[in-house]
C-alpha positions in Angstrom: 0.0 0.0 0.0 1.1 3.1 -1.0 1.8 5.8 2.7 0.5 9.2 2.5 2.5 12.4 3.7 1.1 14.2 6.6 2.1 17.5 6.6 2.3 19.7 9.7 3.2 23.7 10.5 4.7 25.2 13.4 3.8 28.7 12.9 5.5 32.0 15.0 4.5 36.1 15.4 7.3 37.7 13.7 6.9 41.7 14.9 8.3 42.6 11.5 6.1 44.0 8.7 5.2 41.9 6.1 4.2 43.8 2.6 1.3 42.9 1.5 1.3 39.8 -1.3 0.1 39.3 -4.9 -2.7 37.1 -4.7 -2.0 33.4 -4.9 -3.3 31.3 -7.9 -2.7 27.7 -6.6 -4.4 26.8 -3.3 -4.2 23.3 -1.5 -6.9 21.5 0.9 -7.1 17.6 2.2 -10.2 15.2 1.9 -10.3 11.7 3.8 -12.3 9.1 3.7 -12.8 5.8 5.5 -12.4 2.9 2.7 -13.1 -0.9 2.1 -11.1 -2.5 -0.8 -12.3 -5.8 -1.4 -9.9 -8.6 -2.4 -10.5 -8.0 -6.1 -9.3 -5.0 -6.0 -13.2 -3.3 -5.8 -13.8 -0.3 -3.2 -17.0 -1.5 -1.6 -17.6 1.3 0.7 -16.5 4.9 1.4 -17.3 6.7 4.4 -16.1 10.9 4.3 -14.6 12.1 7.8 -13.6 15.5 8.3 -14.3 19.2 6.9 -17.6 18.5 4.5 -16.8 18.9 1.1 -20.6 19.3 -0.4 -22.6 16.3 -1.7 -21.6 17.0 -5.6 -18.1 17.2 -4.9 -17.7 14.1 -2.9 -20.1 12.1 -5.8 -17.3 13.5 -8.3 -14.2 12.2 -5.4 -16.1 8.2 -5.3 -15.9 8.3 -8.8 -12.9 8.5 -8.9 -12.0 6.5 -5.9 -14.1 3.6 -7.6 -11.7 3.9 -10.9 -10.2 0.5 -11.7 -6.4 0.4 -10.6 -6.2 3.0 -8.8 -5.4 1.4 -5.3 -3.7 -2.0 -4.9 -5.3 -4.6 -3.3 -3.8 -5.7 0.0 -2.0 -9.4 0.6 -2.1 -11.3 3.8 0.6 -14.4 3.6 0.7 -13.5 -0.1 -3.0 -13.5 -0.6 -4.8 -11.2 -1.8 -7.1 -10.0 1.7 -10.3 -7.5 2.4 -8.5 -4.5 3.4 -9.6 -1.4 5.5 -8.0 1.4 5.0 -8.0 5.5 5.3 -7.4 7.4 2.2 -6.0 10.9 2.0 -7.2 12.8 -1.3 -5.3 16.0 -2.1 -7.3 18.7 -3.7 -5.7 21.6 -6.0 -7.4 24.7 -7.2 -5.3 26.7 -9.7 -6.5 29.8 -11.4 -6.4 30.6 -14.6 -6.2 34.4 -14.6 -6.0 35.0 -18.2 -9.5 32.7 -19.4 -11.1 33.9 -15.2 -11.9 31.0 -14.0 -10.6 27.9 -11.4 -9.3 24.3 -12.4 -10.3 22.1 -9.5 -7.9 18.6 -9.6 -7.6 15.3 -7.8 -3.9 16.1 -7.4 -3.2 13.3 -5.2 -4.3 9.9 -4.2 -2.5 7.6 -0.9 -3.6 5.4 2.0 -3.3 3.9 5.5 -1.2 5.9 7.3 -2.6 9.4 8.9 -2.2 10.3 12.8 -5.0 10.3 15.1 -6.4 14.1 15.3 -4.8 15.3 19.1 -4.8 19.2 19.7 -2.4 19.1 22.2 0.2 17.8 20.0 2.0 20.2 17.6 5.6 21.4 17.0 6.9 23.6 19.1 9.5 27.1 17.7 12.5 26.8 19.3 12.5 30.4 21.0 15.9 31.4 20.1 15.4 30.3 16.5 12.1 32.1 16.2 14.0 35.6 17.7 16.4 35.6 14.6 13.7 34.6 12.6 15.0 31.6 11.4 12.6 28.9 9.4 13.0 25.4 8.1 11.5 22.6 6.7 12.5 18.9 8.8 11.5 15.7 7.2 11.0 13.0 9.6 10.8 9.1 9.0 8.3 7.6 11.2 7.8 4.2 11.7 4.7 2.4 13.9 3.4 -1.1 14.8 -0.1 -2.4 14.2 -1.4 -0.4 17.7 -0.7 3.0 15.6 2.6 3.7 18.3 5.9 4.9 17.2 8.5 2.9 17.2 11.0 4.8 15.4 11.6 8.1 14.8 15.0 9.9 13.1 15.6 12.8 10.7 15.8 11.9 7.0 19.7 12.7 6.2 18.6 12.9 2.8 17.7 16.6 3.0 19.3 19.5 3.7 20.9 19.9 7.1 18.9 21.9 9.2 19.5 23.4 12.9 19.6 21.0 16.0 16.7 22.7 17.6 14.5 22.2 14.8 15.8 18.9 14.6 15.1 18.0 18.6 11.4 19.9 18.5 10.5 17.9 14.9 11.6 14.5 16.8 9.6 15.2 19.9 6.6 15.9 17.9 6.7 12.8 15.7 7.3 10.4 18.8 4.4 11.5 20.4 2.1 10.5 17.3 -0.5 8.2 17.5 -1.4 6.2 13.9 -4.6 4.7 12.4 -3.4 1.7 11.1 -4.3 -0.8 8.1 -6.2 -3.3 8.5 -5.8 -6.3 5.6 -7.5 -9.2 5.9 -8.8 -8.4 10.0 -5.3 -7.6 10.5 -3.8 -4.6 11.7 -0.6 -3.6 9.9 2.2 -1.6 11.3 4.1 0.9 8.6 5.8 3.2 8.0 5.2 7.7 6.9 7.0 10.4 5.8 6.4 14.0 7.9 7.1 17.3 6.9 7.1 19.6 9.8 7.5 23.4 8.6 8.8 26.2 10.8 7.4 29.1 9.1 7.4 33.1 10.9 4.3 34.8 9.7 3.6 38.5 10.4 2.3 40.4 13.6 -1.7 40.3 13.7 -1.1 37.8 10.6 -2.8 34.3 9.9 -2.1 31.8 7.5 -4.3 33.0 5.1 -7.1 30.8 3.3 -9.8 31.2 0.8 -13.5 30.0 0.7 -15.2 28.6 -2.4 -18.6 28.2 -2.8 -19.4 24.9 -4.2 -22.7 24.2 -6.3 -24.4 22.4 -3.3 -24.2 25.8 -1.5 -21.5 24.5 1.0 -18.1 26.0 1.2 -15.0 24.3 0.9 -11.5 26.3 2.6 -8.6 26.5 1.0 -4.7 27.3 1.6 -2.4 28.7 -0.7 0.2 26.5 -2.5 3.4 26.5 -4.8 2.8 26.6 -8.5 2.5 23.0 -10.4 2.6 22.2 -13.7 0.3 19.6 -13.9 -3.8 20.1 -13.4 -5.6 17.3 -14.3 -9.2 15.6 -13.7 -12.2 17.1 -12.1 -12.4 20.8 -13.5 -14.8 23.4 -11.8 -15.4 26.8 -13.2 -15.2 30.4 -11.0 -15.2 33.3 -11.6 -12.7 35.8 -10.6 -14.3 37.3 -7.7 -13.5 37.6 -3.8 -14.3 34.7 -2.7 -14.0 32.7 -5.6 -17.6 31.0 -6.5 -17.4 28.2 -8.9 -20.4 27.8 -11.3 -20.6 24.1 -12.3 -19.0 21.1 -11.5 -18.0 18.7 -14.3 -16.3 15.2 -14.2 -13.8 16.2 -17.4 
C-alpha cells in the first residue's frame, strides 16, 4: 500500500512587517475518507470524515476513488485480503487568470497511514530560533506497529541539514504520534510515513491566510495557498474571478 505524507506547520508572530502579497493562484486543501477494498481489487464502501466537502463534490471524489487500478489490493501471507483502510485525497485549485476561472484537480491519491487528530500535540519554535527569525522545513521518518505507536523516529539525512533545535522539536513531535493503522484481511498492519514539519514566521496580527469557495451544493470548501504546479488534471470546476472565488458548475472532465 502506497503511505501518504502528513504534513504539519509550526507557525511563530514575527513583529516585523510583512508587505502585502500578490494574490496566490494555486491553493491546496485535504479530503479523507474511510475505505473498504475488497480482495478483487473493488472499493466497496467509502465513508467521508472530516471538513464537508458538499454532496456534488464528494459524488465526483467516489468516482474517482471507484476507478479500476487506482489502489492496490492488499496481501495477507501473499493472498490477496479484504482491506480497510484511510485514504487521504489532495485537492488543487489553480487559477487561470487569463480565461477567469478555477481548475479544480484530484492532485493526489494515498492510503493507511494518517495520525490520530490530538490538539495538544503540535511542533513547538524553538524560541531562540524564532528571535532571529530563522525557518526550516524537517523531514522526519516515522515508523509504527499495528497499535498505531511509534516505534522509530530519526531525521531523513537525505535533505538538507537543518538546525539541531529544529531537529530535537521535529523529533519530539513525531514520537508523540498516535497512527490509524491498516487493517488487511482483519489484520492490523504496522508501517511506515514520511512527515514534513514546517517552521514558518508569519507577520504580527497575521494568519495563514485561506480562501473560501462556494461549491454548487451551497456548501463551502476552505482552501490554503500553494506552490505553482505544472500539472492540473481531472475534475475541472469553473469560477469566476471574484473575492471569494464561487465556482459555477462542477463537471467530471
Amino acid at each position: 500500500m502506497t503511505k501518504w505524507i502528513a504534513v504539519c506547520f509550526a507557525l511563530a508572530i514575527s513583529l516585523s512587517a510583512v508587505a502585502k502579497a500578490p494574490a496566490p493562484t494555486v491553493f491546496n486543501t485535504y479530503a479523507f475518507a474511510e475505505i473498504v477494498i475488497e480482495s478483487n481489487g473493488k472499493v466497496s464502501d467509502i465513508k467521508f470524515v472530516g471538513p464537508k466537502l458538499g454532496a456534488t463534490l464528494e459524488q465526483v471524489l467516489i468516482a474517482k476513488i471507484r476507478a479500476p487500478n487506482l489502489l492496490q489490493v492488499g496481501l495477507l501471507n501473499d493472498k490477496p485480503a479484504r482491506t480497510h483502510s484511510m485514504l487521504l485525497m489532495k485537492l488543487r485549485a489553480e487559477s487561470d487568470l487569463k480565461n477567469k476561472q478555477t481548475l479544480f484537480s484530484l492532485h493526489d491519491v494515498s492510503v493507511s497511514t494518517m495520525p490520530v487528530p490530538n490538539r495538544r500535540n503540535h511542533p513547538i519554535y524553538p524560541e531562540n530560533l524564532m528571535r532571529w527569525g530563522h525557518e526550516a522545513k524537517v523531514i522526519v521518518q516515522v515508523s509504527y506497529d499495528a497499535n498505531g505507536a511509534v516505534t522509530d523516529a530519526h531525521v531523513d539525512t537525505a535533505q538538507p541539514k537543518v538546525h539541531a533545535d529544529f531537529a530535537r522539536s521535529a523529533l519530539r513531535y513525531a514520537r508523540s504520534m498516535k497512527f490509524f493503522v491498516e487493517k488487511v484481511g482483519g489484520v492490523a498492519q504496522g508501517g511506515s510515513v514520511v512527515i514534513p514539519v514546517f517552521y514558518k514566521m508569519v507577520g504580527e496580527n497575521e494568519s495563514p491566510p485561506f480562501y473560501t469557495f462556494k461549491l454548487p451544493s451551497g456548501e463551502r470548501l476552505n482552501m490554503y495557498p500553494g506552490e505553482p504546479a505544472p500539472e492540473v488534471t481531472s475534475t475541472k470546476m469553473q469560477a469566476s474571478l471574484s473575492k471569494p472565488f464561487v465556482p459555477q458548475a462542477l463537471t467530471d472532465g
